[in-house]
C-alpha positions in Angstrom: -11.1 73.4 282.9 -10.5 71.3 279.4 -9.9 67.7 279.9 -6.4 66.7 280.0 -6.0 63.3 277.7 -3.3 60.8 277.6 -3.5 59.5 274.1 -1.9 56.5 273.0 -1.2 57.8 269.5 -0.5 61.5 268.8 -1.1 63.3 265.5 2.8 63.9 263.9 3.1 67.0 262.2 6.3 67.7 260.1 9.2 69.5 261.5 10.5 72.5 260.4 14.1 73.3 259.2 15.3 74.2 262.3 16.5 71.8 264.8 14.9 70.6 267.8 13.1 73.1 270.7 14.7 74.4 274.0 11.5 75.9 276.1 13.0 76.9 279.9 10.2 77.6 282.5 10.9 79.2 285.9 8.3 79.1 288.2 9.0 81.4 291.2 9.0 79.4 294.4 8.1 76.5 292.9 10.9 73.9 293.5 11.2 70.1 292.6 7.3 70.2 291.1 6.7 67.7 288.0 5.3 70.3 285.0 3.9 68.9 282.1 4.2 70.5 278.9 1.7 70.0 276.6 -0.7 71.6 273.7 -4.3 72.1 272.9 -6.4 70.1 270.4 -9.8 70.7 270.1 -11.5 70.5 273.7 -8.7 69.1 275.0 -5.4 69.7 276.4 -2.9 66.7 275.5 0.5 66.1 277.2 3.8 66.1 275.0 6.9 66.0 278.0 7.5 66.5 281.5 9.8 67.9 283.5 10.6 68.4 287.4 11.9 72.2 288.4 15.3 71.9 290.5 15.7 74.3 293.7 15.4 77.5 291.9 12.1 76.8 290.0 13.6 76.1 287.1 12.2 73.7 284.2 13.9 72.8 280.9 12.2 71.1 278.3 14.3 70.1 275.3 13.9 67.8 272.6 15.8 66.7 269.0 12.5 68.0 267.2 10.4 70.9 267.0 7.1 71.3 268.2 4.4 71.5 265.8 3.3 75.0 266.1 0.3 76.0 267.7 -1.2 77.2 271.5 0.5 75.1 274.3 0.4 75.1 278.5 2.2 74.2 281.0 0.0 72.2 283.7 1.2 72.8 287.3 0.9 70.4 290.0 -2.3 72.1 291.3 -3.5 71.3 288.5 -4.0 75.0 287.1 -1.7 76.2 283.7 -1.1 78.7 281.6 -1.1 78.9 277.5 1.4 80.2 275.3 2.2 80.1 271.5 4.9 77.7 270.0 5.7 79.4 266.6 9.4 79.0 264.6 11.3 80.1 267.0 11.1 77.8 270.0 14.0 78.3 271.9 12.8 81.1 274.7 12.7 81.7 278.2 8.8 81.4 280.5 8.8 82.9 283.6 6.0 83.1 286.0 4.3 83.0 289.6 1.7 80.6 291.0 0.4 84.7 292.7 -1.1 85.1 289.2 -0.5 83.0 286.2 -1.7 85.3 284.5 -0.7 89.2 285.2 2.8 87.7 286.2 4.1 85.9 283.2 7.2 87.2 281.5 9.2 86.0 278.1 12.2 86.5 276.8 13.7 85.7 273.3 9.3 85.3 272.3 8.0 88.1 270.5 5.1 86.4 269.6 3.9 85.3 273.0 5.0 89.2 274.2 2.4 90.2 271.3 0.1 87.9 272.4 0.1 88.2 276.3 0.1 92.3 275.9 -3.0 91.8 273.3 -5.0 89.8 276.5 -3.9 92.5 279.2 -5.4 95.2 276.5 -8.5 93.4 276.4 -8.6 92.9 280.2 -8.1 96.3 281.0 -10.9 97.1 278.4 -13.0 94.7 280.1 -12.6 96.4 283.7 -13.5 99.7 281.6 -16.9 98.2 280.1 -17.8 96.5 283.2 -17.6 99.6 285.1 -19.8 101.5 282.9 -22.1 98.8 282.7 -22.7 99.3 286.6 -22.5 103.1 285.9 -25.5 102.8 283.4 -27.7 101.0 286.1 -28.1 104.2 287.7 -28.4 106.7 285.2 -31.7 109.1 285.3 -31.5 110.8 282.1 -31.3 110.0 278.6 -28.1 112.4 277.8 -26.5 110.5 280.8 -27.2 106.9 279.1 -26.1 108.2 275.8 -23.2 109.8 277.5 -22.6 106.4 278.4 -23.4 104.5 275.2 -20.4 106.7 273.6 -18.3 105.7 276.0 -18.8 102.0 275.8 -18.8 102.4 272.0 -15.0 104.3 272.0 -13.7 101.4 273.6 -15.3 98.8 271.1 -13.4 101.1 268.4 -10.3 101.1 270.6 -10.2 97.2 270.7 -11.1 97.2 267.4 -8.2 99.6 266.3 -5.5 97.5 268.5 -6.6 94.4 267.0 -6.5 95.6 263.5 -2.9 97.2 264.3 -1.4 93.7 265.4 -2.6 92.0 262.3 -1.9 94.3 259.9 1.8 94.5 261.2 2.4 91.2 260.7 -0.5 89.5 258.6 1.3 85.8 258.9 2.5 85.4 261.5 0.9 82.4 264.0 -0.3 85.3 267.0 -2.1 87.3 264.3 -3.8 84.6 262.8 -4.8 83.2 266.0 -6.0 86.4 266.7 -7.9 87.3 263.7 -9.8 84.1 264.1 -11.2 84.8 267.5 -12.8 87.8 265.8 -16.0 87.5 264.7 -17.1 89.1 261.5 -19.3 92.2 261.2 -22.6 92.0 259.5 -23.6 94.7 257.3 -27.7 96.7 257.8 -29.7 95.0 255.4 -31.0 96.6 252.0 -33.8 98.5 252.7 -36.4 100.8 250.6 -37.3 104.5 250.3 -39.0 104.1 253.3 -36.8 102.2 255.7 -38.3 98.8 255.0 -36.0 96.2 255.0 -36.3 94.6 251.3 -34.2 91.5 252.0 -34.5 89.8 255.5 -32.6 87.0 254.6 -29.3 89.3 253.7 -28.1 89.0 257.0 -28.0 85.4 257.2 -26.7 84.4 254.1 -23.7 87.2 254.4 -22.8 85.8 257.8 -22.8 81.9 256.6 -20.8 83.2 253.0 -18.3 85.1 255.3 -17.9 82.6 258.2 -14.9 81.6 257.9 -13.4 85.1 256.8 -11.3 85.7 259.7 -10.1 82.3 260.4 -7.9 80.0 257.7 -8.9 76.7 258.2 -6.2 75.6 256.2 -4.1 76.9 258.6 -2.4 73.7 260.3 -0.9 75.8 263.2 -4.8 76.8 264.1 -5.9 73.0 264.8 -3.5 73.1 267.7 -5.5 75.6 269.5 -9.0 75.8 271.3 -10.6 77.4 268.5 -10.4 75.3 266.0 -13.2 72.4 266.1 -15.4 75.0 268.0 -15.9 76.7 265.4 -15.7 74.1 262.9 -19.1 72.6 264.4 -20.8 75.6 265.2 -20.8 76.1 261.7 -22.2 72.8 260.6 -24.6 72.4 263.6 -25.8 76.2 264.5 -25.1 78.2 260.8 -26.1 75.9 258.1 -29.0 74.0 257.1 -29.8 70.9 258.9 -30.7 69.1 255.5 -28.1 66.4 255.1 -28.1 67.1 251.2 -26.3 70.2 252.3 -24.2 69.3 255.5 -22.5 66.5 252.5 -21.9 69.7 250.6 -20.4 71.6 253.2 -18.4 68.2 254.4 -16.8 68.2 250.9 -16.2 72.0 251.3 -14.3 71.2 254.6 -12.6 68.7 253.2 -10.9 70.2 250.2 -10.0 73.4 252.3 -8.0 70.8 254.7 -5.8 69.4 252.2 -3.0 71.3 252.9 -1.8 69.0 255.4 -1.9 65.7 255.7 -2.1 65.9 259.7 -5.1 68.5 259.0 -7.0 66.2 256.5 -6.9 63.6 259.0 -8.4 65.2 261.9 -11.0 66.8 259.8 -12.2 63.4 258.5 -12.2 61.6 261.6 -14.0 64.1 263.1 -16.8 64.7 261.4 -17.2 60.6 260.1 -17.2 60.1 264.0 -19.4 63.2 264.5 -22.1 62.4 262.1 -21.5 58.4 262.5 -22.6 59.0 266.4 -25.6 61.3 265.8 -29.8 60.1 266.5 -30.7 62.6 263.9 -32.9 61.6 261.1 -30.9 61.2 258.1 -27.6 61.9 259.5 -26.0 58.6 259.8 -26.0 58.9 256.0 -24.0 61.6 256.0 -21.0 59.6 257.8 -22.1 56.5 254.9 -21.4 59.6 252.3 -17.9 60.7 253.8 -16.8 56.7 254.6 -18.2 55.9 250.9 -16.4 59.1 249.1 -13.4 59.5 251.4 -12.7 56.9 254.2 -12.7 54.0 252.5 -10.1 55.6 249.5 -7.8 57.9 252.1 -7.6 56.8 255.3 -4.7 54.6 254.8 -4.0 55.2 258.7 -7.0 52.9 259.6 -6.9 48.9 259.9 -7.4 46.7 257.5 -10.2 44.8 259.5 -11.9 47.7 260.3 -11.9 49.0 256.6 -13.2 45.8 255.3 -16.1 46.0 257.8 -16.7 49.4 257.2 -17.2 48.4 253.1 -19.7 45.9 253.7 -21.7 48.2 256.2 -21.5 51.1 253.1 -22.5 49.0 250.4 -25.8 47.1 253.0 -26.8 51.0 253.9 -26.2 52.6 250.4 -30.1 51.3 249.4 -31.5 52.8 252.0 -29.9 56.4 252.4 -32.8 59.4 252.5 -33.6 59.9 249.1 -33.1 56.9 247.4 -35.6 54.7 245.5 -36.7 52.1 248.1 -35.6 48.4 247.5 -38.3 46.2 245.4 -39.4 43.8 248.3 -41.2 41.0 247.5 -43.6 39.5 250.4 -47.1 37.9 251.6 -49.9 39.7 252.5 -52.1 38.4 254.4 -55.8 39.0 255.3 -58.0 39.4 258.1 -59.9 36.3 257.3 -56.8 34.6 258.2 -56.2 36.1 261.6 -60.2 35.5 262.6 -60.3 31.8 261.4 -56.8 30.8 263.1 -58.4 32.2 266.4 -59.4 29.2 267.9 -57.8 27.0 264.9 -54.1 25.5 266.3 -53.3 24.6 262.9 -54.3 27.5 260.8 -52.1 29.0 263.2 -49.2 27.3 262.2 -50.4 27.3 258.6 -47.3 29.4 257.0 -48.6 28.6 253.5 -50.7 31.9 253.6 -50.9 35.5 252.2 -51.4 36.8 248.4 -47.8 37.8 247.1 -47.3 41.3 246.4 -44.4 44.0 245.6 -43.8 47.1 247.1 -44.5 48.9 243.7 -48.3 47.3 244.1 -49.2 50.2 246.3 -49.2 53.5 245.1 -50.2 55.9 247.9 -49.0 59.5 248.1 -47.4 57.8 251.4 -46.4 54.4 252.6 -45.2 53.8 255.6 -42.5 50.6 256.1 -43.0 49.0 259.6 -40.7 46.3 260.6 -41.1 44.5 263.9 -40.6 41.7 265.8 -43.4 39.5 267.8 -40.4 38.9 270.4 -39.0 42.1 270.9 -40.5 43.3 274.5 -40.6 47.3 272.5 -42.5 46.5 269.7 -45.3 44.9 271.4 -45.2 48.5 272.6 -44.8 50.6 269.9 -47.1 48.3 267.3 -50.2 49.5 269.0 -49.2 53.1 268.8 -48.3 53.1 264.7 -51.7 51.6 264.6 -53.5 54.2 266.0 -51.0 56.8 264.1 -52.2 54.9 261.0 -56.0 55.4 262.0 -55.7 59.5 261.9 -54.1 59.3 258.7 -55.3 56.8 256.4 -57.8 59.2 255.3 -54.8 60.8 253.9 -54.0 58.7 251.2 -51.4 56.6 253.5 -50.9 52.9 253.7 -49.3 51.3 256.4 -47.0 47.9 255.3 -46.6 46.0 258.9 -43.9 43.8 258.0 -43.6 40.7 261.0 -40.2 39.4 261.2 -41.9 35.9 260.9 -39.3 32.9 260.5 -40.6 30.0 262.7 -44.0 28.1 262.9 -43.7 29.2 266.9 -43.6 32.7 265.9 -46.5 32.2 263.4 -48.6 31.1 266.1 -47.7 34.2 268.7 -48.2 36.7 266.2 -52.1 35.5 265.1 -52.5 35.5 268.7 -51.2 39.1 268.7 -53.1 40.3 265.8 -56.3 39.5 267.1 -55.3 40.4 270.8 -55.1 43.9 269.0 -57.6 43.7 266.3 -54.9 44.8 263.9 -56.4 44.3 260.6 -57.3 47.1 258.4 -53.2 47.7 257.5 -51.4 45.2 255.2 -50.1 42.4 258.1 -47.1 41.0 255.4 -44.5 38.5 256.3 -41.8 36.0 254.3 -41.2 33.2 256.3 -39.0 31.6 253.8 -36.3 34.5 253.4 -34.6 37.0 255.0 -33.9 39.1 252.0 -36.1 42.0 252.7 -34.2 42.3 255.7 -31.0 42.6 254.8 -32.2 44.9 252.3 -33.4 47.2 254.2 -30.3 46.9 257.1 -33.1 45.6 259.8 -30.4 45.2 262.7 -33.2 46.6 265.5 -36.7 46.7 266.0 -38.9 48.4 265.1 -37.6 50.0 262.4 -39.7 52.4 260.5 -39.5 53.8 256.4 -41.6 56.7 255.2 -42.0 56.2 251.0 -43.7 59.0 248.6 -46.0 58.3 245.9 -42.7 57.0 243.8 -41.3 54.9 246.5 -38.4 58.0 247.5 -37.5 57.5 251.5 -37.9 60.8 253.1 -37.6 59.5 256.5 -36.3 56.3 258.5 -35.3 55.4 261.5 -38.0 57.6 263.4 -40.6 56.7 265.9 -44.6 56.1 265.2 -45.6 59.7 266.1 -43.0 60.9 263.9 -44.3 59.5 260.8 -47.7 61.3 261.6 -45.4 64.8 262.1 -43.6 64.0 259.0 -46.3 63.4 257.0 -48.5 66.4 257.8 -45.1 68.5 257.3 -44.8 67.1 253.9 -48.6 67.6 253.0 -48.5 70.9 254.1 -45.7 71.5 252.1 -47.7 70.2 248.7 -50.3 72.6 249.8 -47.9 75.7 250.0 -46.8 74.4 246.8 
């Protein structure tokens, strides 16, 4: 069952020209029970009134307003409840019996809901049908029985299609038709295929079903984002349809965007959702998907949001912007330091301390077809983990034209001192060892909040990864060189 939520703000949606909403539910024997009327929104059932039935089962609910159309329920006290549609009309009569919620609900003055309910009893029936035959086919023992059966099961496929089609074409607007067109999922044309029955084009498929998607449902449709369907199938398309190559989720985000501008209601939810969607996500590259809807949209539209929270939003957008997949890595300037170093500060305190060491170098100085960015932290209980493991990752693919830039967030003479120890604990020395101990620019730079914090760079410096784990960077980089080879 969906989660019922007690929000403390509501999305408003404008009324329509008629006044108010009189919505009288009579539950057979149910007397003196609290019923709460309320409507769907994405995975979620949210309340909107509540009413108790007097000795005859009967509940009113009324208000000065009416209901934003869309699918609503009303929740019983044993916690079960049953939908129905609220479309212009929404003065009507429910009634109904705990028996079956289902099989015994009745309206009066709703043709819509009559439409509606007599479209799922069609389906059920047609389910009993295919379910039978399903069992049937189990024990067939001949080929003309099984095809006998395959007719069968196909006649009622074309009789649910045929019902379906009927509804919608009699009344192509109206809020039960459009509901029910967008439970319906398209049909996909055979793909091309030769002379000989080859298929030519094995991507056809594919690319019809992601162009045609949203065919059957108008997600510009306000009415629809008050029902089940709505953000169910909003993410299946960005998570299970498209791409999962940020580039084109932002292009599809914009797409979604534009097409939900017919509301102002709409427009909100679909921004909220997917900033808080992509905002939330651990996958690679996605967070800067939610910086490219706050940086395009959020920050200019959504006047609803506080004034605090913009202003910290802002300053996170404009610290992440340098870093986003893609982009040019920041110029960093810092001190590398040698070997030598490490081995003569081994059992020398004071060459320990020594801060004053290291040849200064730019990132632009190296010019490997990969560099790999390692920040860490001699105090930070997970890198003294991890920093071993990138070393050996670097090991198997230095031979690969990869440098590994170990940057040690350095910034006291104690810390100097633990990470020499360190170094030489590990015999880390054939990667650059850099640190700054007299800035933290580099860091804010590159939006160091945790450690470690890893940046893959190509030959010109581009970030193609971040935020990934040591034995990711070898995975990555043998995907990308395998990808120069196919090349």
């Amino acid at each position: 069952m969906r989660k019922l939520i007690f929000p403390l703000l509501i999305l408003c949606i404008p009324a329509f020209s008629q006044k108010g909403y009189e919505i009288k539910v009579k539950i057979n024997k149910l007397k003196d029970a609290t019923l709460i009327l309320g409507h769907h929104l994405g995975a979620n059932l949210y309340p909107d009134d509540t009413v108790k039935t007097d000795a005859q089962g009967v509940a009113v609910f009324k208000g000065n307003k009416p209901l934003p159309e869309g699918m609503y329920f009303i929740f019983l006290p044993n916690k079960t409840y049953f939908d129905f549609l609220v479309t212009e009309n929404q003065n009507f009569t429910i009634e109904n019996d705990t028996t079956d919620l289902f099989r015994n609900i009745k309206f009066i003055n709703s043709k819509e809901n009559e439409i509606f309910y007599n479209y799922q009893f069609f389906l059920s029936k047609k389910r009993e049908e295919m379910k039978a035959l399903v069992e049937e086919k189990k024990k067939v023992k001949s080929e003309a029985e099984e095809k006998t059966i395959a007719d069968k099961m196909k006649s009622i496929d074309n009789e649910v299609k045929k019902y379906r089609d009927n509804l919608i074409k009699q009344s192509p607007n109206s809020f039960v038709a459009k509901f029910i067109k967008a439970t319906t999922d398209i049909e996909v044309p055979d793909p091309p295929k030769d002379a000989k029955g080859n298929i030519t084009d094995s991507l056809f498929q594919y690319r019809y079903y992601r162009l045609h998607y949203f065919d059957n449902m108008d997600i510009s449709d306000v009415r629809l984002l008050r029902t089940p369907i709505y953000e169910e199938k909003i993410m299946n398309y960005l998570t299970k349809v498209i791409p999962q190559i940020p580039d084109t989720i932002m292009r599809e985000v914009d797409m979604l965007i534009a097409r939900s501008r017919t509301s102002p209601e709409l427009f909100r939810y679909m921004l909220v959702t997917l900033f808080n969607y992509y905002g939330k996500s651990q996958i690679m590259g996605f967070d800067d998907i939610a910086l490219y809807i706050a940086d395009k949209y959020y920050l200019k539209e959504a006047t609803w949001s506080d004034s605090t929270y913009l202003k910290k939003l802002r300053k996170q957008v404009e610290e992440r912007k340098p870093t986003m997949m893609g982009k040019i890595a920041p110029e960093i300037e810092l001190l590398d330091v040698p070997a030598e170093h490490f081995l003569m500060a081994m059992n020398d305190t004071s060459e320990k301390k020594n801060v004053y060491v290291g040849r200064p170098f730019r990132l632009s100085n190296y010019t490997k077809d990969f560099t790999i960015i390692y920040f860490w932290d001699i105090d930070c209980g997970h890198c003294k983990k991890e920093t071993p493991i990138m070393y050996e990752v670097y090991q198997r693919l230095k031979n690969k034209n990869v440098q590994v830039i170990a940057i040690s967030l350095v910034f006291s003479i104690e810390n100097k001192v633990k990470w020499v120890d360190y170094i030489n604990e590990h015999r880390l020395y054939d990667w650059v060892n850099a640190f700054y101990p007299f800035s933290i620019k580099f860091k804010e730079l590159y939006n160091v909040v945790s450690t470690p914090s890893i940046f893959i760079l190509d030959k010109n410096r581009r970030i193609i990864a971040k935020r990934i784990g040591p034995e990711q960077c070898e995975e990555i980089i043998n995907f990308e060189l395998k990808k120069q080879q196919n090349k």
